[in-house]
Each structure stands twice: as C-alpha cells, then as structure tokens.
C-alpha positions as CSV (number, residue, x, y, z in Angstrom):
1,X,15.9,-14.3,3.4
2,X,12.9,-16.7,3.7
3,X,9.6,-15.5,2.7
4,X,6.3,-16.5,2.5
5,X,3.7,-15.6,0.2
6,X,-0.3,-16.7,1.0
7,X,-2.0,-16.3,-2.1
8,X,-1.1,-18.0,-5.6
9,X,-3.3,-15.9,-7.6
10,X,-1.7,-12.9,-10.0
11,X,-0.2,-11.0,-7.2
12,X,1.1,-13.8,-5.8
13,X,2.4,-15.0,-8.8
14,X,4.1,-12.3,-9.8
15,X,5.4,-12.0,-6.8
16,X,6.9,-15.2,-6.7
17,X,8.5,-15.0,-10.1
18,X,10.5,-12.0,-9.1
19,X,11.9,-14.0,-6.4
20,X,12.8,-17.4,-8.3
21,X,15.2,-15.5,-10.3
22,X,17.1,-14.9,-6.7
23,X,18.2,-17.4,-3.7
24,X,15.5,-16.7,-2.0
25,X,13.7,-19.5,0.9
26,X,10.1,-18.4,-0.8
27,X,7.3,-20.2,-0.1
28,X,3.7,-19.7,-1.7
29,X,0.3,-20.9,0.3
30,X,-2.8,-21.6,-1.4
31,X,-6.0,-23.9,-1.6
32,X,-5.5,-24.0,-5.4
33,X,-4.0,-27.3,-6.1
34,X,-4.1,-26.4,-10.0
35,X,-2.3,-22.7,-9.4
36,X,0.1,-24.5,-7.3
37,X,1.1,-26.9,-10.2
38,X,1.4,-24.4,-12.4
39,X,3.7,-22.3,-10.0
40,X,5.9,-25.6,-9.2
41,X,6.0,-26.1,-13.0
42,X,7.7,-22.5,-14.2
43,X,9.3,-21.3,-11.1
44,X,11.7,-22.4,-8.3
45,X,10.0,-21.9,-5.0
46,X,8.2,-23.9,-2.4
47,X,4.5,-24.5,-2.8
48,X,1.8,-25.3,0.2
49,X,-1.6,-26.2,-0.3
50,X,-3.9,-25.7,2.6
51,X,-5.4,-22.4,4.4
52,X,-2.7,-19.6,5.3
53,X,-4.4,-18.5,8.1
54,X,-3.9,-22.4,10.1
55,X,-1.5,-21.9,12.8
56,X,-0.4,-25.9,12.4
57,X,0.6,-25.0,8.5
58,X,2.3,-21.7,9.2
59,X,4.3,-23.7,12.2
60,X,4.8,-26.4,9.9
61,X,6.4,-24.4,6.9
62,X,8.9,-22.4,9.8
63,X,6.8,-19.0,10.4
64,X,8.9,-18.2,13.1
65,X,12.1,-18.1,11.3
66,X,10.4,-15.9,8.2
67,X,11.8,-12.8,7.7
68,X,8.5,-11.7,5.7
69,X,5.1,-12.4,5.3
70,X,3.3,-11.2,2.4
71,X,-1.0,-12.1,2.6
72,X,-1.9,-11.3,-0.7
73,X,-5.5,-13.3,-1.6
74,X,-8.2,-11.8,-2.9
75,X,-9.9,-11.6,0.4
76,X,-8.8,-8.5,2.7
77,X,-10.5,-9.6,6.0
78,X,-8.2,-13.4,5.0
79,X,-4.9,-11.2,4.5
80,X,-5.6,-9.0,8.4
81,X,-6.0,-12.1,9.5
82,X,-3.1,-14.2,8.4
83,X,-1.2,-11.3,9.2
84,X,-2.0,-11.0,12.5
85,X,-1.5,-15.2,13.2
86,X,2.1,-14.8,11.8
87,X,2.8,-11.9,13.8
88,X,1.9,-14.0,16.6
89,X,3.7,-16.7,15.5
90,X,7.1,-15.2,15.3
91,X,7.6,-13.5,11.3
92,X,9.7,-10.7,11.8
93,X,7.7,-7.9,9.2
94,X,3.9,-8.8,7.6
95,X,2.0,-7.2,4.8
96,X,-1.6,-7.1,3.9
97,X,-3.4,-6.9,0.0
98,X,-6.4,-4.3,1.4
99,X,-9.5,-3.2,-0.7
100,X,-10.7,0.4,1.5
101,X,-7.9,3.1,1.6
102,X,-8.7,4.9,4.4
103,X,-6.9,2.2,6.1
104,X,-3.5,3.6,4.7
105,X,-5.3,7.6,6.0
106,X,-6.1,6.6,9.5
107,X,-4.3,8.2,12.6
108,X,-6.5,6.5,14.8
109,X,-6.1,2.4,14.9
110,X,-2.7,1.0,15.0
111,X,-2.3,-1.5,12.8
112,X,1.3,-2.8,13.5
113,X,-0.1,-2.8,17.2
114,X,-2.1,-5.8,15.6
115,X,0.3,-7.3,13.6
116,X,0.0,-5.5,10.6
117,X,2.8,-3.8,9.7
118,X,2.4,-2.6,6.2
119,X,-1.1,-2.5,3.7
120,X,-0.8,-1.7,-0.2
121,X,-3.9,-1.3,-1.7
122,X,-3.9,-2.2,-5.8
123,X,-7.0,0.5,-6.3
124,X,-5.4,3.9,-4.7
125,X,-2.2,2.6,-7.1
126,X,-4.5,2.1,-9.8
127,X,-5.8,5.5,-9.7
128,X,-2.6,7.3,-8.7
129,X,-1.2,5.8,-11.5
130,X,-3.6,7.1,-13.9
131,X,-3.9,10.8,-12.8
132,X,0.3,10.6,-13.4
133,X,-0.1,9.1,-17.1
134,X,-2.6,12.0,-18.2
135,X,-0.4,14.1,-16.4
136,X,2.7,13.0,-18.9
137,X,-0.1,12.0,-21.5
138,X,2.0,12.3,-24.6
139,X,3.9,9.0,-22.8
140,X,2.4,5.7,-22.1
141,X,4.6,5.2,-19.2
142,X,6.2,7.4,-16.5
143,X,7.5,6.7,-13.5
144,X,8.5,9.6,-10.7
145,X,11.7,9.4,-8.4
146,X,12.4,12.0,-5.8
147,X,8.8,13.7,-6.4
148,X,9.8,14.0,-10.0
149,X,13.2,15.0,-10.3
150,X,14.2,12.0,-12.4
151,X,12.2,10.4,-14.4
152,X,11.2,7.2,-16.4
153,X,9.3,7.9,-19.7
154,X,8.1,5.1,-22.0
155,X,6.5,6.2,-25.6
156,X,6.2,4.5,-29.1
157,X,8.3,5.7,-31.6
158,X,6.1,7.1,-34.6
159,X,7.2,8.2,-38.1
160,X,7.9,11.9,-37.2
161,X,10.9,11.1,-34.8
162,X,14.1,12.4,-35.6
163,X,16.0,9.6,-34.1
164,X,14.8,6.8,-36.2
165,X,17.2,4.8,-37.7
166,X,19.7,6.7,-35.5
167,X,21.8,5.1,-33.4
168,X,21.7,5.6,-29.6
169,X,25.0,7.5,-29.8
170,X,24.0,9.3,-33.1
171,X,21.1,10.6,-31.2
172,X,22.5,11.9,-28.3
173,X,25.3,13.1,-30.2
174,X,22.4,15.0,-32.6
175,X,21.0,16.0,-29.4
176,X,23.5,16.4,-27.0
177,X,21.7,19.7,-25.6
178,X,19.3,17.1,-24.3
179,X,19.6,15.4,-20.7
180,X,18.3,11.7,-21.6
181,X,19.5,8.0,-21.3
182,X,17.3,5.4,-23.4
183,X,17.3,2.8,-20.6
184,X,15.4,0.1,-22.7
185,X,13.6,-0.9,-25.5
186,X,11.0,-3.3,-26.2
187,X,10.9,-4.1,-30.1
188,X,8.2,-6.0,-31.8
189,X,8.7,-9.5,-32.8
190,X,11.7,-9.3,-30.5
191,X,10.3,-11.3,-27.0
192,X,14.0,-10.1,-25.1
193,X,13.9,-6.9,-23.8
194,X,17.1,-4.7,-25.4
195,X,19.1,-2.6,-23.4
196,X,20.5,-0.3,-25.4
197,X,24.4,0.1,-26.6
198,X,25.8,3.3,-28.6
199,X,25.2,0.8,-31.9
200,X,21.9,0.3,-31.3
201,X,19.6,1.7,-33.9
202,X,16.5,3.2,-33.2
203,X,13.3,1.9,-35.2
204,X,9.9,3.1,-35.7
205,X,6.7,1.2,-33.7
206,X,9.9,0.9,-30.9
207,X,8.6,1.0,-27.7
208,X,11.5,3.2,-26.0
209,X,12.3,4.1,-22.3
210,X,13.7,7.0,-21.3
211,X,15.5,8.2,-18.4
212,X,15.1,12.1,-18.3
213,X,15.7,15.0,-15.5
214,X,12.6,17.3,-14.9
215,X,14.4,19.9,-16.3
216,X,14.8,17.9,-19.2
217,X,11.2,16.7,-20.1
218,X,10.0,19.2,-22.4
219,X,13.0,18.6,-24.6
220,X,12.2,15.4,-25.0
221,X,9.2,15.9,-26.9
222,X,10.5,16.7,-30.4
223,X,12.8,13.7,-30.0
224,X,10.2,11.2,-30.0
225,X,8.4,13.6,-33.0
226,X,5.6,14.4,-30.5
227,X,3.8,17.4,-29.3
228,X,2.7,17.9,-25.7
229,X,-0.6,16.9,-25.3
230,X,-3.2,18.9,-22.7
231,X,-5.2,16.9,-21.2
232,X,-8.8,19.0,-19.8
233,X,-12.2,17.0,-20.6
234,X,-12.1,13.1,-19.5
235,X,-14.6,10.1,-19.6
236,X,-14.1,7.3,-17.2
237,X,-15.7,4.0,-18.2
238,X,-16.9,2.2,-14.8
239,X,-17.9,3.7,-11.0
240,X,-15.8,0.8,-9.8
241,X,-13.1,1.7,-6.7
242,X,-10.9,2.7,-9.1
243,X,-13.3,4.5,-11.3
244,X,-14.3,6.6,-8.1
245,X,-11.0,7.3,-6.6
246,X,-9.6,8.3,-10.5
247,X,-12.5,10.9,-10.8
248,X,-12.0,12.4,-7.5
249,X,-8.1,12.8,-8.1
250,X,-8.6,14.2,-11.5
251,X,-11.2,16.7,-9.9
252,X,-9.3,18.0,-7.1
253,X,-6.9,18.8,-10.4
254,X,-9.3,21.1,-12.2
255,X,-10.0,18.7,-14.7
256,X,-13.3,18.1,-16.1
257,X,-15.0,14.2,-15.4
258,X,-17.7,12.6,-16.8
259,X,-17.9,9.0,-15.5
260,X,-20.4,7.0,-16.8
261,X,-22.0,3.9,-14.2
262,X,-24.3,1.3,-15.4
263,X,-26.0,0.3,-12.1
264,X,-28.5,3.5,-11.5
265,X,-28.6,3.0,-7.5
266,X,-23.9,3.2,-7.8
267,X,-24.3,6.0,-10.1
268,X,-26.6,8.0,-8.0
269,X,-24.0,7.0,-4.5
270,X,-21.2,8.4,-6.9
271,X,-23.0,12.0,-7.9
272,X,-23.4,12.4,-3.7
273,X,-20.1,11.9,-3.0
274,X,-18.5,13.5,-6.0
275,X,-20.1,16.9,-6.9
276,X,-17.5,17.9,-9.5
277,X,-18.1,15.1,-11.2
278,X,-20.5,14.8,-14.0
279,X,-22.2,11.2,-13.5
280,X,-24.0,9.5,-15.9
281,X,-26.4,6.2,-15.5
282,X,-25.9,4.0,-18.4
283,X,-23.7,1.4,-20.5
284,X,-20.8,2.7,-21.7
285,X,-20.4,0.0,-24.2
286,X,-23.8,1.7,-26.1
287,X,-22.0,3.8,-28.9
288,X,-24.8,6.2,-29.5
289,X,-24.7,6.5,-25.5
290,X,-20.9,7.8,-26.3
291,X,-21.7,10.5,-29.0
292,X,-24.7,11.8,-26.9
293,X,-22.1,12.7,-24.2
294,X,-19.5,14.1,-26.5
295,X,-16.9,11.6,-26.9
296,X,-15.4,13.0,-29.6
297,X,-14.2,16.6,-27.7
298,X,-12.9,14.3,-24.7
299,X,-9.4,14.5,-24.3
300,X,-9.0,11.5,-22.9
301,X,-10.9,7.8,-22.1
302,X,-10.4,5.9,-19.0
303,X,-12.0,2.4,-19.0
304,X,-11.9,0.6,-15.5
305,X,-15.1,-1.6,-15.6
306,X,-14.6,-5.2,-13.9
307,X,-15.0,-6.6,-17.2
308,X,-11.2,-6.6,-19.2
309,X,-13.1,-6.9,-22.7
310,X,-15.3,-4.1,-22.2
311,X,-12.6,-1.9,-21.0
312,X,-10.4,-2.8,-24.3
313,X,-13.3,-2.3,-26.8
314,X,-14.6,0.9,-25.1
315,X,-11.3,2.5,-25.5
316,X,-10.5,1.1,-28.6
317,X,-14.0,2.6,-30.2
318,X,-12.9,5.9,-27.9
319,X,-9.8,6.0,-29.9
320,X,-11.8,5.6,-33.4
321,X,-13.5,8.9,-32.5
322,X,-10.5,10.9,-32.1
323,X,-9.6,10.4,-28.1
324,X,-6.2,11.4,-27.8
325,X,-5.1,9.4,-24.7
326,X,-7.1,6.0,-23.9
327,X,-6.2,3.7,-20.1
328,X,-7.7,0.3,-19.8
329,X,-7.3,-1.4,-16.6
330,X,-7.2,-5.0,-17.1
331,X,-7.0,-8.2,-15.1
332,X,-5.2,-10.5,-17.1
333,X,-1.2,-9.5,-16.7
334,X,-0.3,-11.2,-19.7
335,X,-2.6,-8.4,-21.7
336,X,-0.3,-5.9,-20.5
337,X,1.8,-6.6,-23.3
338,X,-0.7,-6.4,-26.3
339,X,-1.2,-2.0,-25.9
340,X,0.4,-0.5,-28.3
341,X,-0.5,-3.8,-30.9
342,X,-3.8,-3.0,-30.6
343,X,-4.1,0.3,-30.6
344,X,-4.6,1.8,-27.1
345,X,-2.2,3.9,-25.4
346,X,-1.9,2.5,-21.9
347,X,-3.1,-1.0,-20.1
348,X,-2.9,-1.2,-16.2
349,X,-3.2,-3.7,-14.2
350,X,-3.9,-2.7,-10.3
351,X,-2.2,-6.4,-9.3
352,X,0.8,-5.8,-10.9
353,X,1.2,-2.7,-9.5
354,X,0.5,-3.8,-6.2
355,X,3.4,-6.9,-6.4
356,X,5.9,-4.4,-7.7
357,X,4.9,-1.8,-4.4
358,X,5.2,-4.9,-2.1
359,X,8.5,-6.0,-3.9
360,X,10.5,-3.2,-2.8
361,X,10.1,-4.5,0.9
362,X,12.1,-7.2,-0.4
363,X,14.9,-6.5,-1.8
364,X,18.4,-7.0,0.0
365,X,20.2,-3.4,-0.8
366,X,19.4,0.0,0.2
367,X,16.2,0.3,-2.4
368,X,14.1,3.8,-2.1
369,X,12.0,3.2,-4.6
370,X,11.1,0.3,-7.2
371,X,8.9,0.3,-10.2
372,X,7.8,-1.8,-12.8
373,X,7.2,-0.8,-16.3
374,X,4.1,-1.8,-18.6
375,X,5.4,-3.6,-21.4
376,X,8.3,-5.4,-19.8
377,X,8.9,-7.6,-17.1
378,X,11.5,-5.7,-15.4
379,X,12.2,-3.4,-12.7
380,X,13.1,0.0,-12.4
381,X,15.2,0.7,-9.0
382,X,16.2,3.7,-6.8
383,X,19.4,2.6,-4.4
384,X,20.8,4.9,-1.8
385,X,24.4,4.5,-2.0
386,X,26.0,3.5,1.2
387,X,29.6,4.0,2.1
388,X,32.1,2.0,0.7
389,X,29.9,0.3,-1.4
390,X,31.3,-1.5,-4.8
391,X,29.7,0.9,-6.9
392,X,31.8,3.9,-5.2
393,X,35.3,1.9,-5.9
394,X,35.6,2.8,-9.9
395,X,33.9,5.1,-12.2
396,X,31.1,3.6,-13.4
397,X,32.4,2.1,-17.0
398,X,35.0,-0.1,-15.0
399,X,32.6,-1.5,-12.6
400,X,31.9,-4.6,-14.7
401,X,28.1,-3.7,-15.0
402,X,25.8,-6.5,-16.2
403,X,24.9,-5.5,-19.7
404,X,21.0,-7.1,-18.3
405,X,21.2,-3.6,-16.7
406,X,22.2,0.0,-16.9
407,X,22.1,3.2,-14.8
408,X,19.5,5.8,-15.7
409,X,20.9,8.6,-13.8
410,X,22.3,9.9,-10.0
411,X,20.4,12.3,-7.5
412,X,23.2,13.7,-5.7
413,X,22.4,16.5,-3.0
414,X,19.2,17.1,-4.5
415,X,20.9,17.6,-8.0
416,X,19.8,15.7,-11.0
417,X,22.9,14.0,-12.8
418,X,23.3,12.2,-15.8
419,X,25.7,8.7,-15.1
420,X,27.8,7.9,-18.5
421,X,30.6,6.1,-18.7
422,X,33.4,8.0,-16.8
423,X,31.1,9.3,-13.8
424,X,32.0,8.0,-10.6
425,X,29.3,7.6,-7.6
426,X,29.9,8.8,-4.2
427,X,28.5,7.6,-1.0
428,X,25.0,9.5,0.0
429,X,24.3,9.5,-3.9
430,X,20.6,7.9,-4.7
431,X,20.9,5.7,-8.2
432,X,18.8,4.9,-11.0
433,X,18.7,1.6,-12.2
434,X,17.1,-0.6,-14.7
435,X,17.3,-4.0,-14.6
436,X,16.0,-7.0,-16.2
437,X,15.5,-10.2,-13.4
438,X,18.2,-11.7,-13.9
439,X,20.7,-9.5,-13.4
440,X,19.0,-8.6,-10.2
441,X,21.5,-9.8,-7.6
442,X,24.2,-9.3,-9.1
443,X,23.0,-5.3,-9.2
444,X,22.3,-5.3,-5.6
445,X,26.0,-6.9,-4.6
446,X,27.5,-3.1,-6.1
447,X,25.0,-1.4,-4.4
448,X,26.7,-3.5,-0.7
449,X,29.6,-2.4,1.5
C-alpha cells in the first residue's frame, strides 16, 4: 500500500510512526526541513520537502499510483485543496484535517464529488471524547465498541483495590462472577507496555486496562476499590472550539456548564449561541476568580484553553479544591504520558485522536473500529472476522498469538463474549484486539482468508 502523508507536524507524525513499524510505501510532504530530519532520523519512511499541493511534486513522488492520501497540515483550506489536486491526479481515496464540523453534518455539498472523500475533524473528537470520559468518570480512559457493548476501561490502581498484589489469574479466579480481561498495563518506571499473563501481579499506582461487557461495568467498580462517581455540575476552562462544542454536548445531557472565556467580545458570542450554558467573562487562571464561581461544589474541571500550561495548572489547582474528575487538553503528545504523575485524571490531545481516527482507513484487514489509548502508544482494534480466516482455524490458545497482543473479547450476533484460551472464533464474529505496533501485522495476517 503506498501512502502519502502532507503534513510533518503531530498528526502527521504520528501518523507516520504507526506506519514505519509496517511495509508500508509511506511518504510524508512538508516545507519543514528541520521536522523532516527529525522524521528521517527515528522512522523508516520517505520524506519530501516542498508544498503538497504542487502538482509537479505530487507527479514526481507517483500520486497516481497512491492508494491514499492523507492532507493533514494545520491549514484546512491547504488539506481541501491538496485533496482535490490528488484526486485529480489519480490517488485512489483522499482525506482532509478540517477545523468547522458542519462539514461532516452537511447533506447539501458533495464533497467526494470534489475530491474529498473523507474529513476528520480533531475538535468534534476532542469534545466527544470528553462527554464519554465524564460519562465513565470514575475511569480515565474508555473506549466504546458496538455503541457500548464492549468496552475498554483504563483506571489507576489506588490502595483500596482488592486485586493488588493479586495475580491476573488470582483475580479473576477471586472474581470469576465478573466479565473482565486486563488487556494491558502501563507500570511506572517501566517504559514497555505489559501485557498481562496469569502470573502477572497487580500493583498499586498501575495504570490498568480493562476489557469489560456493558453488562459487566458496574461490577467492575469494587475491583479497582472505586465508587461510581456522578458527574452533574462542570466548569470548562476556555471558549475555544472545543470548549464550545464540549458545553453544548454536556447541555443537551442535562448537565450543568459554567465555561469561563477570557476575551469579553467570545464570551458574549458563546452565551448567544449556548443558552443552557452559564458563561462567564474572565481568566480562569485567577484563583479567587475560581472560588467566586464555586469551584469547590463542581463535579468536574475541563481545561481546553490554547495554552497546554494553563490547562495543566488550572486543573491541577481544580483538583486541590476537591474536583473529583479533572481533563486537560494538551498539544504536546509526549505530555500525554505525564497524567496520572502529576496528578490530573485525564490529558487529551485532539491530534492524537484525529491520527488514530484517520488510521483505521489504513489498515490492511477487515478493521471496524480502531482506538488509541492515553498513556500508551498502542492500538486498540475491532476486526470483522471473514470466512476462512486464520483466526477461525484453531481455538484461540493454539493460534500462535503474539504475546505484543491479546484479544479483549468477541461480539458475536449482537452477544457480548468473553475470548479465553479454549474459545474458538467463527466467521461473521467482530474481535477485540489490543495490540502494541509491532505486533501489528502479524495480527492482521489471522484476521486474512
């Protein structure tokens, strides 16, 4: 598969990494000699410096035998328009970074008609994102497959958990009336990501991953030691896209919203449009500003100001006056890994999300769904299991399963089902994967005919 990526900046980047760990023909465009250096320096793909939306360059680096075209730059009038040119030019499917979302609600232009064929905006995934970690607030990660009928759950392991100094066996064994997998866990100290065995032991300050049913979710609480938290009053830090879109979600969700905007004329714009929405005109980063507005009886803080610092202090002095939950978007992906050593429950990053929505378009097996989890850089995967595919052949503890990987569960007629050892997978089945990069391909040759 040859693809080619315009833009070397996060998204890009990200992007790009994911696909060095494959045989991929990926090229990356950019006018940033020094992100290009960088990029030839830690990963294996082809760089091009020069302007994505030349037709000589795109000719020159074989647009028209591309089987993907991916305009990711920060500009979203650059990405149309590269788009469009390799359309033109011959790339078989394009897709376009956008910053306005009622380009992904229209029914009146026809994008693809113009080359387009596909738009992901990082802000609408920013807030959706959000509204789905207050919903599952006691967690600092969750991910939905088939509108929730599995799901992935990430929490910190306190004090107060029974399974602490389990092992994963001991604990399902201890709580075998529960429907869970522990999928992954990210240790401190410890830079690999471990996927679990029956001998490993549980510790505290683990950040653990779960696989869980619906049915099962509300079990899962006194396993981690945690009580479900409701979430009611919220405080978002910023009137930025994603500031605007989270309050409007959360409103049309009966919650309570107070966002508080700096810039008096935004503010203002903001109380017009949103008239559930308490808005208030001043700098969140003023303490005494906080208390006025009741900080302390908010359930939970959202900072998503432009500024990465500000959002991290905000919700780190939000936490210091009793916030339960705390979400700070920030720009810088490598931050993403710092949340729970600093205090705050959840960091997002809108970039990151948007590479791991685009990535599913490139993946060679039957993929549903794809997700990527906060803390580690890995992939979470729903396959569709064709006929006579490898994973069919042999139950699934004789399919010499990379041990970068495990299953997290099967969807089989609409049926939640947990996938140990001896289960076997049928055809029409829909599989829950995690996998760490590079045990990627190898994953997606079971999932082939």
């Amino acid at each position: 598969m040859k693809i080619i990526i315009a833009g070397a900046g996060d998204v890009g980047f990200h992007l790009a990494k994911l696909l060095s760990y494959e045989a991929q023909d990926t090229y990356i465009i950019d006018f940033d000699g020094d992100k290009l250096d960088y990029i030839n320096n830690h990963l294996d793909v082809f760089t091009k410096k020069g302007d994505a939306t030349s037709i000589n360059l795109l000719k020159e680096i074989g647009i028209d035998s591309a089987d993907l075209l991916l305009a990711v730059t920060e500009s979203q009038n650059t990405n149309f328009t590269i788009s469009v040119i390799g359309k033109a030019l011959g790339v078989k499917k394009t897709i376009a970074r956008i910053d306005n979302p009622e380009f992904l609600k229209n029914d009146i232009v026809d994008f693809k008609k113009y080359g387009v064929d596909f738009m992901i905006s990082p802000q609408e995934l920013a807030a959706n994102e959000i509204k789905m970690l207050l919903n599952q607030s006691s967690f600092n990660d969750t991910v939905e497959f088939e509108k929730g009928l599995f799901n992935v759950m990430g929490t910190s392991l306190g004090y107060k958990s029974p399974i602490l100094d389990l092992t994963v066996k001991e604990a399902k064994e201890k709580f075998s009336s529960v429907d869970f997998i522990t999928i992954a866990i990210k240790r401190e100290g410890v830079s690999q990501t471990i996927i679990p065995r029956g001998d490993t032991v549980y510790n505290i300050k683990d950040q653990v991953y779960f696989s869980v049913p619906k049915r099962s979710i509300n079990k899962l609480y006194p396993i981690i030691g945690k009580e479900q938290m409701h979430i009611k009053n919220v405080m978002i830090l910023g009137g930025s896209s994603i500031g605007f879109k989270t309050a409007r979600n959360l409103c049309k969700e009966n919650f309570k919203v107070k966002l508080v905007e700096k810039k008096r004329g935004k503010a203002l714009e903001i109380a017009d449009k949103l008239s559930s929405t308490l808005v208030i005109n001043g700098d969140g980063r003023d303490i005494e500003l906080l208390e006025e507005e009741n900080i302390r009886d908010m359930d939970a803080f959202i900072a998503v100001t432009g500024d990465s610092e500000t959002n991290i202090m905000s919700c780190l002095v939000a936490k210091s006056k009793g916030v339960k939950k705390t979400i700070a978007l920030v720009e810088n992906i490598d931050y993403i890994n710092i949340s729970q050593t600093i205090g705050i429950d959840t960091l997002i990053n809108k970039k990151l999300l948007a590479a791991s929505s685009i990535f599913k378009h490139i993946r060679k097996g039957e993929i549903l769904a794809l997700a990527n989890l906060h803390n580690i850089d890995a992939e979470v995967f729903e396959f569709e299991v064709k006929e006579n595919a490898r994973v069919t052949r042999k139950p699934i503890s004789e399919l010499k399963f990379p041990r970068e990987a495990v299953f997290g569960g099967i969807i089989r007629d609409g049926k939640a089902m947990m996938s140990f050892g001896n289960f076997q997978i049928q055809a029409g089945d829909k599989a829950i994967v995690f996998c760490l990069p590079e045990a990627i391909s190898t994953v997606e040759e079971l999932f082939k005919s």
